[in-house]
Backbone bond lengths (Angstrom), bond angles and torsions (degrees), N, CA, C in turn:
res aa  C-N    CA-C-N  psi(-1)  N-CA   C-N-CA  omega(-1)  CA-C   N-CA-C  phi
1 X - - - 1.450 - - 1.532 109.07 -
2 X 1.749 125.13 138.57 0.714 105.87 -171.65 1.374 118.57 -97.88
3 X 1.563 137.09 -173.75 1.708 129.22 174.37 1.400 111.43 -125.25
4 X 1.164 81.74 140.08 1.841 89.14 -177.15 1.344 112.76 -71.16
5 X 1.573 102.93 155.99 1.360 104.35 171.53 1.686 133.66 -6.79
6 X 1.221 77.15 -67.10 1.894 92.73 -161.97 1.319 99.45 -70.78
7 X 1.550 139.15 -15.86 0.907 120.87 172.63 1.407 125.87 -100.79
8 X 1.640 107.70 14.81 1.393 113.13 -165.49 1.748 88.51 -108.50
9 X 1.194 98.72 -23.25 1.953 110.56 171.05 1.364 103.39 -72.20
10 X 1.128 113.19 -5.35 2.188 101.49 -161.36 1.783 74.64 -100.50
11 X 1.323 130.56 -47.63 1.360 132.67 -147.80 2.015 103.34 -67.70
12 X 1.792 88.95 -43.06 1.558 95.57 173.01 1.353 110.64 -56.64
13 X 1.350 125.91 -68.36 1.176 151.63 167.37 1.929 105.55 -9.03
14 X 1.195 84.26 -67.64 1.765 91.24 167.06 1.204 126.22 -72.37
15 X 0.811 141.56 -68.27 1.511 136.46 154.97 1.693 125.31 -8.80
16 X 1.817 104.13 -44.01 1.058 112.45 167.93 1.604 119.45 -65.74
17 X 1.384 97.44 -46.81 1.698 104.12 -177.63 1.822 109.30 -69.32
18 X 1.526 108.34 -12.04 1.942 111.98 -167.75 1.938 78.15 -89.68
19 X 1.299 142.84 -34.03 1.303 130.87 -174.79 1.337 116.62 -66.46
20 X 1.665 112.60 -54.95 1.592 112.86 169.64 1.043 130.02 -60.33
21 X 1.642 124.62 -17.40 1.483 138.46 128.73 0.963 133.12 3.43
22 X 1.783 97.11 -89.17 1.553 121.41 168.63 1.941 113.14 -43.96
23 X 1.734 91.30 -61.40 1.645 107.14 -174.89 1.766 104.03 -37.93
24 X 1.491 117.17 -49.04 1.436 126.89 -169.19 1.311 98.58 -64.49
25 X 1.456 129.76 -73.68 1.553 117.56 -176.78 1.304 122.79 -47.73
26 X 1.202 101.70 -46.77 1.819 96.69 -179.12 1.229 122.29 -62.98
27 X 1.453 117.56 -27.92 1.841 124.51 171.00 1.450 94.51 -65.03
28 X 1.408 146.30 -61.83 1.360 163.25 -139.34 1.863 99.36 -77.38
29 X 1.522 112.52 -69.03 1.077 111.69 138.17 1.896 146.46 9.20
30 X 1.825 92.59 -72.96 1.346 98.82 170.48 1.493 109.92 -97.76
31 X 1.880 122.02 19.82 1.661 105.02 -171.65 1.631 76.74 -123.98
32 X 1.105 145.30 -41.65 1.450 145.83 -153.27 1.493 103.94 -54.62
33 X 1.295 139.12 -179.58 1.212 149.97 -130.59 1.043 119.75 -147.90
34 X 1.992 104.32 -62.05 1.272 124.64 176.09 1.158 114.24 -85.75
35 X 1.715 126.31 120.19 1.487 126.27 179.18 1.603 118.50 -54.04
36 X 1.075 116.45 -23.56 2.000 124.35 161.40 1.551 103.27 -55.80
37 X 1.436 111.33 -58.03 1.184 89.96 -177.74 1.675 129.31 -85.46
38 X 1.096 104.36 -3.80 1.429 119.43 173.53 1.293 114.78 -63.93
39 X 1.342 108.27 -53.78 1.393 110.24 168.98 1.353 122.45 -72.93
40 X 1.655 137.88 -35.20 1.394 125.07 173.99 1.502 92.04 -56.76
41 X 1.462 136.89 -65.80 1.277 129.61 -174.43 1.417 117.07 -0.42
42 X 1.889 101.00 -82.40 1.594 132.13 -173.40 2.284 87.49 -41.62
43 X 0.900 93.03 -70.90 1.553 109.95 -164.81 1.806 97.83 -40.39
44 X 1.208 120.20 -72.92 1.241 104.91 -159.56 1.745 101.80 -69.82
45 X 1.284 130.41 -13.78 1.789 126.78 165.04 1.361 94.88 -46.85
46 X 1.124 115.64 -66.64 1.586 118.32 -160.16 1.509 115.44 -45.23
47 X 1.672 106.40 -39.37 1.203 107.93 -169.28 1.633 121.12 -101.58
48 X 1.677 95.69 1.54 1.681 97.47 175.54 2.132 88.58 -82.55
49 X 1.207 108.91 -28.71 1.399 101.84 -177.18 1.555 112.75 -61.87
50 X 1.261 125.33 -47.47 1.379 99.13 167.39 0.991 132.50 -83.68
51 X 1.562 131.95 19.82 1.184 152.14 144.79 1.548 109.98 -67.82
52 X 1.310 128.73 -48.74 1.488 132.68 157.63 1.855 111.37 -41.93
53 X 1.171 110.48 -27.35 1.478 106.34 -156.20 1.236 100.73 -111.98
54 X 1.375 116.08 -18.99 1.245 98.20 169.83 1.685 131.90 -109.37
55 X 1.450 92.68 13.50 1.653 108.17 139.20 0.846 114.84 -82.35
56 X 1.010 146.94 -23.76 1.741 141.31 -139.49 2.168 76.71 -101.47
57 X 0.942 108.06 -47.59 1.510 127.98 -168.03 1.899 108.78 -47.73
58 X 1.647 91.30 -66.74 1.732 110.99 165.56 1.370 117.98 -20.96
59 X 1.700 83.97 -69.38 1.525 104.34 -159.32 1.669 113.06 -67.21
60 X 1.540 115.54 -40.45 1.548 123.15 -169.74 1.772 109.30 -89.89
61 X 1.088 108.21 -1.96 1.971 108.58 -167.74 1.574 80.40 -102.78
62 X 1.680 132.34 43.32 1.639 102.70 149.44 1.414 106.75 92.89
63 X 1.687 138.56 1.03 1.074 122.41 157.82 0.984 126.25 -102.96
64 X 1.344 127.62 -5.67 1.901 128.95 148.40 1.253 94.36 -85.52
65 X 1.631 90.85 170.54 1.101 121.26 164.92 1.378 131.75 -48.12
66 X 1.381 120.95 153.96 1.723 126.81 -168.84 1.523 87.33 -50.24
67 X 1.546 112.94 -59.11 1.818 104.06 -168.02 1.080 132.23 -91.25
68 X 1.244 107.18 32.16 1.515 127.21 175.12 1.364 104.20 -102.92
69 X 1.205 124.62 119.00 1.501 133.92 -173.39 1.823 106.65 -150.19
70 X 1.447 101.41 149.28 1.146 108.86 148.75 1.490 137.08 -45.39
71 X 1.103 149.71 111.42 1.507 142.51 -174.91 1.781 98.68 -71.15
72 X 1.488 135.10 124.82 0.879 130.37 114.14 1.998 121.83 15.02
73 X 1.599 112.93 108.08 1.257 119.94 169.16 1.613 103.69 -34.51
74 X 1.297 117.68 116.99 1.762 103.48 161.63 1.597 95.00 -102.85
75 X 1.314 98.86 146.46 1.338 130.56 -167.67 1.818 106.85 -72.21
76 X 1.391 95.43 -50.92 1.777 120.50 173.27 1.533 96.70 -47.84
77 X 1.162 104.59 -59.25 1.803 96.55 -157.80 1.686 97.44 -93.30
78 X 1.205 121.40 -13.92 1.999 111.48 164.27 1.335 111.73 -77.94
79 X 1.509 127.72 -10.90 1.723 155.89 150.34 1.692 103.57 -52.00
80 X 1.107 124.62 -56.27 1.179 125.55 175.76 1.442 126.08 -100.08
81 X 1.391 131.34 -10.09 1.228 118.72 140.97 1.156 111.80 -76.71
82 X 1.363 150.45 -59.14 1.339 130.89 -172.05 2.048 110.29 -42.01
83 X 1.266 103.74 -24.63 1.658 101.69 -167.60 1.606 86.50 -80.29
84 X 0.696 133.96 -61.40 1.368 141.23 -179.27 1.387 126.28 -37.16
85 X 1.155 113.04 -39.18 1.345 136.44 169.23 1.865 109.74 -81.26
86 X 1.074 115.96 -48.26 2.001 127.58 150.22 1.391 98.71 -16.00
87 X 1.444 96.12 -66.63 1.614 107.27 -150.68 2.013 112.91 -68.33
88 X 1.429 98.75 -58.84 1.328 104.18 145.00 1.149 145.02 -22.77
89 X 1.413 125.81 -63.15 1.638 140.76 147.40 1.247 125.45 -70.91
90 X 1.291 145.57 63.49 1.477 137.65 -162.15 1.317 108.17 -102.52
91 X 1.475 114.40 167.19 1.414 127.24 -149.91 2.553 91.95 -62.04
92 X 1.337 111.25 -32.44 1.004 151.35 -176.53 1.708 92.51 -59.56
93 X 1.799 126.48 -56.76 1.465 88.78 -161.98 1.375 113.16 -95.49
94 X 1.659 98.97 167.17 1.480 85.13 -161.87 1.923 112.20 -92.93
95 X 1.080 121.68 -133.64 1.510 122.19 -170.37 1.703 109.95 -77.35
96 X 1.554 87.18 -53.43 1.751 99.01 -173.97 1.353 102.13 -79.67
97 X 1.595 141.38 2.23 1.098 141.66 177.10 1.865 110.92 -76.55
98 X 1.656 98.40 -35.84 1.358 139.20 -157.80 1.490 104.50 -78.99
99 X 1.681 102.89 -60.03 1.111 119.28 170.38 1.762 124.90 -74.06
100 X 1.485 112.78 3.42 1.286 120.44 -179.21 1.692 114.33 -105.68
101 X 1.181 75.23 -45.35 2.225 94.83 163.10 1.931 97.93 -49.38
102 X 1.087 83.55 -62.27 2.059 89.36 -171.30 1.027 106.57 -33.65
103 X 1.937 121.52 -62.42 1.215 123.65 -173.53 1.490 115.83 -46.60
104 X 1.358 120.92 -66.33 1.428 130.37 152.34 1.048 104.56 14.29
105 X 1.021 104.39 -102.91 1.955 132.36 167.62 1.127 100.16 -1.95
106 X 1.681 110.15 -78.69 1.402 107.56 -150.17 1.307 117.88 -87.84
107 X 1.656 107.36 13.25 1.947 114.67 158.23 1.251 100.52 -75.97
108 X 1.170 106.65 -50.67 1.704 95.94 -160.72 1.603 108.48 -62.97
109 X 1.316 97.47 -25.55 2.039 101.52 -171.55 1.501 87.10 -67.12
110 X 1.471 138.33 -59.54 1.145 143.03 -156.73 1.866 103.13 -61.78
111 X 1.377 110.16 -44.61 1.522 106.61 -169.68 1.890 93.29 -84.32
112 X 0.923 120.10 -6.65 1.664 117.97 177.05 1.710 106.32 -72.53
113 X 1.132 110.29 -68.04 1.363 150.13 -176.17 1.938 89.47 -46.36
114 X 1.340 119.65 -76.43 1.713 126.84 -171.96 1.573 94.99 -51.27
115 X 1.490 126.36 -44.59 1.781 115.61 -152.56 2.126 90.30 -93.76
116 X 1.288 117.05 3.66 1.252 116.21 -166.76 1.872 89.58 -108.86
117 X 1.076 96.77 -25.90 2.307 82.52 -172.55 1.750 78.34 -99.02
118 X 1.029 130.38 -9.19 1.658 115.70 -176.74 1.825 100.53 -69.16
119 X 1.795 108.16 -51.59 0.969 118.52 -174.58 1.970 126.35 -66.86
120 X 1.627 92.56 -7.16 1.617 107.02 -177.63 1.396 128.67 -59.25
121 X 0.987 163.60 75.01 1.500 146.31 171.74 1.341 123.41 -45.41
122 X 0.931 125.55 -31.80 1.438 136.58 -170.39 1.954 98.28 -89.65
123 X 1.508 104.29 127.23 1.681 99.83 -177.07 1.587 103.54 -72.48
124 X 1.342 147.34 -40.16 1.202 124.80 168.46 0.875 137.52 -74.30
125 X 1.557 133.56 -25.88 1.750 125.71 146.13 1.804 108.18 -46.28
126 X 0.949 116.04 -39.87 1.645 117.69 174.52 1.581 103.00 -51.27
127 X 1.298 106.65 -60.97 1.642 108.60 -178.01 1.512 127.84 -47.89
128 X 1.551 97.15 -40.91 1.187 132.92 -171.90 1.903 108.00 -57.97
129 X 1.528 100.47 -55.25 1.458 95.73 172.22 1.628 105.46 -90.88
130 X 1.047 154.90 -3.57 1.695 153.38 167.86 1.329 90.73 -61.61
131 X 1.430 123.30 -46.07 1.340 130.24 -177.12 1.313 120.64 -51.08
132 X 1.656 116.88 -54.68 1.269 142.89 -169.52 1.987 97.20 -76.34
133 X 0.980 90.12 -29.15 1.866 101.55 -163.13 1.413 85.65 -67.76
134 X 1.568 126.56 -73.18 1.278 138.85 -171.64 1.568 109.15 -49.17
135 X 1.320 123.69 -41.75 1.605 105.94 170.29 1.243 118.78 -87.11
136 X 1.323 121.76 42.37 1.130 118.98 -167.76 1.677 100.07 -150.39
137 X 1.485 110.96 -33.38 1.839 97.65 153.56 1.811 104.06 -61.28
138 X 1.672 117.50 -37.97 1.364 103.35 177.87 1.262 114.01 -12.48
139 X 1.661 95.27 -84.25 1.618 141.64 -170.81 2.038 98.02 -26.37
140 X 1.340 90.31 -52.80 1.438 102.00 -165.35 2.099 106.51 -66.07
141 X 1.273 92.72 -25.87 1.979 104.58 -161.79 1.646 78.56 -73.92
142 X 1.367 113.16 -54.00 1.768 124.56 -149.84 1.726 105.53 -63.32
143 X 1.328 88.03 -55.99 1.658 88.38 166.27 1.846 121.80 -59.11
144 X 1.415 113.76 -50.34 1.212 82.73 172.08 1.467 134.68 -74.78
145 X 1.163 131.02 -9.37 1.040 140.13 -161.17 2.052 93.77 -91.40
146 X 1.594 116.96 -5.21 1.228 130.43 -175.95 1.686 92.82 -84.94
147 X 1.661 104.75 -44.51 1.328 109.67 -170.33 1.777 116.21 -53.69
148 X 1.417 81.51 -56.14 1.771 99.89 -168.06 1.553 98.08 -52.11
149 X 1.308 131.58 -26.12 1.235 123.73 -154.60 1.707 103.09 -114.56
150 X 1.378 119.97 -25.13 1.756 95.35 156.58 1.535 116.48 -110.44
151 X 1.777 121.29 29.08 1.443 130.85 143.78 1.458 107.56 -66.22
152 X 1.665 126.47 -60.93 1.416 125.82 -171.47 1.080 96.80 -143.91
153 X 1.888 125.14 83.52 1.491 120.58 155.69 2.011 123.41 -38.91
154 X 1.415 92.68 -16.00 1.776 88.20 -164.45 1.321 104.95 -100.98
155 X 1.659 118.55 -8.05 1.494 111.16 163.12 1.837 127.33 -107.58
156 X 1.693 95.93 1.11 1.044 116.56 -161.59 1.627 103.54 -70.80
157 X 1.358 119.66 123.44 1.995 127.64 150.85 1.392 113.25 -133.69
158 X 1.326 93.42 174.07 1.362 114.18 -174.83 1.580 107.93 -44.53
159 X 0.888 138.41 144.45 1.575 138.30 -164.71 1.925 93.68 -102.38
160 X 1.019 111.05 137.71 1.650 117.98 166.59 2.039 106.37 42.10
161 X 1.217 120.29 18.74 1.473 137.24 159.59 1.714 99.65 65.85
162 X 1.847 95.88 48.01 1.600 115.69 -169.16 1.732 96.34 -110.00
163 X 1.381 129.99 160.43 1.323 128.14 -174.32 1.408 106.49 -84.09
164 X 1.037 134.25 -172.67 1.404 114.60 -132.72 1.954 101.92 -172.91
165 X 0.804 129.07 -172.35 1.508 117.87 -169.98 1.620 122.68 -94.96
166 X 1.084 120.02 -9.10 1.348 115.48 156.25 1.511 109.42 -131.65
167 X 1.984 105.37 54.52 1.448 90.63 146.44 1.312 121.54 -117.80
């Protein structure tokens, strides 16, 4: 079945925002401090990337339209999100600054993701972002539960006896 426009724009749209994702953890990643958070960092890059790919996937295997395509990486504008993202992360913020930005992120991915399967007609693009929505409160549980634990390592547990960021 095919998708209309606007929803073959919501798929780009995402994909774009699952890359600056990745770009954010992996900078965060190489500035952070604490090896917990270094590693959720590395971990959730990896996994906004196959979240990138598998829009990128949706959209180009034949369910948009013939002229609905992926744009080509522009260099100019991966020039200005990476600067952007610089500016954001500076040598200056610290872990929980790092790890608070993330959360950020992963509301807006989460409220992107809910008003995008609201807007779906088609039941597997619908699925498709419920899907994306749901690993992405993950994103949101993992990080905070990153927070609670380099705010006060000495009072910090498992929250509601749920798994937790380095299991």
């Amino acid at each position: 079945m095919a998708l209309s426009k606007e929803l073959c724009g919501i798929l780009v749209a995402g994909a774009q925002k699952e890359r600056a994702a990745h770009d954010f953890y992996l900078l965060a990643a190489g500035k952070t401090e604490h090896s917990a958070a270094r590693h959720m960092f590395k971990r959730l890059a990896d996994e906004e990337t196959k979240h990138e790919r598998l829009l990128q996937d949706w959209a180009n295997q034949g369910v948009c339209p013939v002229d609905v395509k992926f744009p080509a990486v522009d260099p100019v504008l991966m020039k200005r999100g990476k600067a952007k993202i610089d500016k954001t992360v500076q040598a200056g913020t610290t872990d929980l600054e790092a790890v608070d930005i993330g959360r950020d992120m992963e509301r807006k991915a989460i409220a992107f993701y809910a008003d995008s399967a609201a807007k779906a007609t088609d039941p597997g693009t619908r699925d498709l972002f419920l899907r994306l929505k749901a690993e992405e409160d993950k994103h949101l549980a993992l990080l905070t539960d990153l927070y609670d634990y380099l705010a006060n390592p000495g009072l910090w547990s498992i929250r509601d006896e749920h798994g937790h960021f380095d299991a």
